[in-house]
C-alpha positions in Angstrom: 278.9 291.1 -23.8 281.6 292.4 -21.6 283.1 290.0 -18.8 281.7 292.1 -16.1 278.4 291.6 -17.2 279.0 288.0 -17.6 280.7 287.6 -14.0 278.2 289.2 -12.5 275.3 287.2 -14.2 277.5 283.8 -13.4 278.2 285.0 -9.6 274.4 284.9 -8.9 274.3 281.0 -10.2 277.4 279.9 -8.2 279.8 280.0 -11.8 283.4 280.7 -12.4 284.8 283.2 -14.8 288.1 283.0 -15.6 290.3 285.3 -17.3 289.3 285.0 -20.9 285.9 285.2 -19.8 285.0 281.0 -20.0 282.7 279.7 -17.5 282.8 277.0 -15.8 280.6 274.9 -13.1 278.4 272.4 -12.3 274.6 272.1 -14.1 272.6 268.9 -13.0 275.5 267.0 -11.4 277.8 267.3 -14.7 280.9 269.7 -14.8 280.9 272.2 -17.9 282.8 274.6 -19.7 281.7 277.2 -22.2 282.4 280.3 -24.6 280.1 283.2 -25.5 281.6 285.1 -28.7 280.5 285.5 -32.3 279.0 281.6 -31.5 278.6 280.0 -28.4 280.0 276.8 -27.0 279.3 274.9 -24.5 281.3 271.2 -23.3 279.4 268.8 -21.0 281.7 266.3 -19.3 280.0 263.3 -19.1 282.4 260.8 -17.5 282.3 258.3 -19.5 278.6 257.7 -18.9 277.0 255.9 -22.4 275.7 258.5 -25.0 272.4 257.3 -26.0 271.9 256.0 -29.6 270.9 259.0 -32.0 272.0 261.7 -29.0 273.3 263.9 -31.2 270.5 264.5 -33.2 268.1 265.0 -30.2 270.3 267.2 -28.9 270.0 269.3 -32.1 266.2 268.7 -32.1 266.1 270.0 -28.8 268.1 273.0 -29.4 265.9 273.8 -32.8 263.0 274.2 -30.9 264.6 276.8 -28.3 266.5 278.5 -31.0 264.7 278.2 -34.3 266.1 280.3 -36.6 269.8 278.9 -35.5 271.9 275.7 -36.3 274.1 274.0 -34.1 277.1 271.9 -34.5 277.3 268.8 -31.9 279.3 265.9 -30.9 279.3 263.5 -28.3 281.9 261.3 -27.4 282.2 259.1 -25.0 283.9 261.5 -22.4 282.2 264.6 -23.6 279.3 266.6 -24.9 280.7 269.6 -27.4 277.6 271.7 -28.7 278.7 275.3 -30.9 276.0 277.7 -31.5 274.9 280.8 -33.9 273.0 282.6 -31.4 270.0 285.1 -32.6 271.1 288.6 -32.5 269.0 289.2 -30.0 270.5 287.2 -27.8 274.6 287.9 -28.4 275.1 290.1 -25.8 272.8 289.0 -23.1 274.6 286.9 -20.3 271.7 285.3 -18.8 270.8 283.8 -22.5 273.7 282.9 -22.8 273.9 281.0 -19.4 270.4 279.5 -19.6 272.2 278.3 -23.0 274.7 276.9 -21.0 271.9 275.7 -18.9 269.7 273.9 -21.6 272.8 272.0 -22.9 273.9 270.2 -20.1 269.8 269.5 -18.8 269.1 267.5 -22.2 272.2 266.3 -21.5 271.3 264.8 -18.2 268.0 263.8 -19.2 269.3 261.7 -22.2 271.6 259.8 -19.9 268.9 259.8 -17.7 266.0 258.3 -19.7 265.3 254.9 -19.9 265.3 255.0 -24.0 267.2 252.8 -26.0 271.1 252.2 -25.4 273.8 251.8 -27.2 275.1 248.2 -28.9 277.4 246.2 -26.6 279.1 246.1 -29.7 280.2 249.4 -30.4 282.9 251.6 -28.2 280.2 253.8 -26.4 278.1 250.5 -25.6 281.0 248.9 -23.5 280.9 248.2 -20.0 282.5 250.5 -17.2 285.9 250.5 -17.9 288.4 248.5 -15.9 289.9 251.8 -14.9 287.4 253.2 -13.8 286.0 250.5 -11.9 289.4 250.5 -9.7 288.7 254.3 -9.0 285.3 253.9 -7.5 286.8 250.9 -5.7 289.8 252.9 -4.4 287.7 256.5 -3.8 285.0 254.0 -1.7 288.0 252.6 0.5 289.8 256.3 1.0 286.5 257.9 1.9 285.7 254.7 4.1 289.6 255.2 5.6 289.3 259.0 6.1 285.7 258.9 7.8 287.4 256.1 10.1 290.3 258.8 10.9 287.8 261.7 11.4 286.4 259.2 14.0 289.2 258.7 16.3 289.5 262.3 17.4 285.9 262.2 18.5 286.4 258.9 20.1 289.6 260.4 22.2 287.5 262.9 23.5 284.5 260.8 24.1 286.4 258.2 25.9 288.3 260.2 28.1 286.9 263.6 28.5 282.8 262.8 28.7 282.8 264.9 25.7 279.5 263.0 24.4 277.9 265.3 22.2 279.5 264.8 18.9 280.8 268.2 18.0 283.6 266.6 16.3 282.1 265.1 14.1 282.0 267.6 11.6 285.8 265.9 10.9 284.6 263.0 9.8 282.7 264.0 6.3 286.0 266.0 5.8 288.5 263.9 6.6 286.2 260.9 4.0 286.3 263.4 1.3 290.5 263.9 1.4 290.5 260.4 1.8 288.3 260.0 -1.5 290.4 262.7 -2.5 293.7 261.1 -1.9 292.8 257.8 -3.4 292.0 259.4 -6.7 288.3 258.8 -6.8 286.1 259.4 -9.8 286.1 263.0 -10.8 282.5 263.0 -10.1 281.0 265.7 -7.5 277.7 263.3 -6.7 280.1 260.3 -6.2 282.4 262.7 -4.1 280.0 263.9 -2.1 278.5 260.1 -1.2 281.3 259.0 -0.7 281.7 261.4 2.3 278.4 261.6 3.4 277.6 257.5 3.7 280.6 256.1 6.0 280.4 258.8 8.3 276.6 258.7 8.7 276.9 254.3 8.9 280.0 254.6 11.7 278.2 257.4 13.4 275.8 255.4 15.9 278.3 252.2 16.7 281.1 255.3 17.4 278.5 256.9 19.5 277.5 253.5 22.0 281.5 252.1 21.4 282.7 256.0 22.8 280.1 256.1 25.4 280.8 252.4 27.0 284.0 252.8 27.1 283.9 256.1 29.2 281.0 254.7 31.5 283.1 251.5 32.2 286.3 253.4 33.2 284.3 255.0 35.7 282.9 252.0 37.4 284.5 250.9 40.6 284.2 247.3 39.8 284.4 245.7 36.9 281.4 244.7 34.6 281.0 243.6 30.7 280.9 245.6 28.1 277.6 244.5 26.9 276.1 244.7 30.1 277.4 248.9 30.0 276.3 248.9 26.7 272.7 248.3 27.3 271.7 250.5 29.9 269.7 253.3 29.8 272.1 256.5 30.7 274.8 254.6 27.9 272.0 254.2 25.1 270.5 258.0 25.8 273.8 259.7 25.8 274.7 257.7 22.7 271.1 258.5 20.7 271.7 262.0 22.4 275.6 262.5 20.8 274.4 260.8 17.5 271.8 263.2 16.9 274.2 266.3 17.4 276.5 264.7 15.4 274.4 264.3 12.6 273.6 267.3 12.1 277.7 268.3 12.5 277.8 265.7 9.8 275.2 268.0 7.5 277.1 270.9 8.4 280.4 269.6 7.4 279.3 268.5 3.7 278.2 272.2 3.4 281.8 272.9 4.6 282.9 270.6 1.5 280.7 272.0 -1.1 283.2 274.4 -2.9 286.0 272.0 -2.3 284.0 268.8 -4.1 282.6 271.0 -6.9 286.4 272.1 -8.0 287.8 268.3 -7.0 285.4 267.2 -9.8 286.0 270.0 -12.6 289.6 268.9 -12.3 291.0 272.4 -10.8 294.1 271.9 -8.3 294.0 272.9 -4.7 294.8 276.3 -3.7 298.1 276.8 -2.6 299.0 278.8 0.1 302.2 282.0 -1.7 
């Protein structure tokens, strides 16, 4: 299998190569990282999530069926799934087996984690509840992404307020600027949990930003002085604020596309790219 071949077969799922030829992405919400040589390996990072009791050997049960005539050596730890392969002859120099591998390892992997089977004993070190550190992560990434989607706001807000700009088209910021906020806080090294994290606060401060914004502008045009309330309720306040929260919805859509690439490497641990 030359690295060509395997780059070219990784490209079309949306995988990195690097340059000893390991690949690494995301399969079913979990980052991974694997090998194709004389045996194949494949590492699921779980994050922390709670192996399930007798995972390993359903793993290997699972794999025995899809490759009969092979063996595998697993382990799962707390942090990670580590599954090494003997694939069929057949199969060695094929990139797409190997990759739908790849594939197979980390979806029984999900679907362990995700059944509602039988846990592990409170007892034992996989059976202990969230950590305390990680606990303060999603803590800390939920108040960075809350901070940052509040700071995307305020640019939208200027021009709103000031300028009669009321149909959101800044608000592709906000989803951004929630993710670096996430981002700066150290949040979980999770891309679902990333991604959340910037989509929710800017979709919850979207409609109160849209009727605060549009007040505001209608009452500094007034010629005598009314209540804010009284602004806030009338029809040409309420349609422009539906109106700009509607647009800026979707700017809110577009911008988490914008952030795919960026959340997928924030949560496979790879640093930003620096500018030479």
């Amino acid at each position: 299998m030359t690295r060509e071949s395997l780059q070219e077969s990784c490209a079309a799922r949306g995988f990195s190569v690097d340059v000893q030829g390991a690949v690494s992405g995301l399969l079913y919400g979990l980052p991974f990282r694997g090998a194709a040589g004389s045996a194949w390996s494949a590492g699921v990072v779980t994050r922390g999530a709670v192996p399930p009791v007798g995972g390993e050997e359903k793993v290997r049960d699972y794999l025995r069926g899809v490759y009969p005539d092979t063996d595998a050596a697993i382990r799962w730890e707390r942090e990670r799934l580590s599954v090494v392969l003997t694939p069929p002859d057949a199969d060695r120099e094929k990139p797409e087996r190997f990759l739908d591998f790849l594939d197979e390892t980390a979806g029984i992997a999900s679907a362990l984690l995700a059944s509602p089977g039988e846990s592990a004993s409170p007892d034992s070190p996989a059976g202990r509840s969230l950590p305390a550190e990680e606990r303060a992560a999603l803590f800390r990434g939920a108040a960075g992404a809350s901070l940052g989607a509040l700071a995307g706001t305020l640019p939208w807000l200027v021009f709103l307020i000031f300028g009669g700009l009321s149909l959101g088209l800044l608000c592709f910021a906000m989803p951004v600027a929630a993710f670096f906020g996430y981002k700066w806080s150290r949040g979980p090294r999770s891309g679902k949990t990333a991604m959340l994290a910037a989509a929710i606060p800017s979709f919850v401060l979207l409609l109160p930003a849209a009727f605060f914004g549009d007040t505001l502008y209608w009452l500094r045009r007034l010629d005598e002085p009314a209540a804010f309330w009284q602004v806030l309720a009338t029809p040409v306040v309420i349609s422009q604020a539906c109106a700009g929260a509607l647009v800026g919805a979707a700017l809110i859509v577009l911008g988490l596309i914008f952030l795919r690439n960026m959340v997928r490497d924030y949560a496979q641990g790879k640093p930003g790219k620096k500018k030479r």
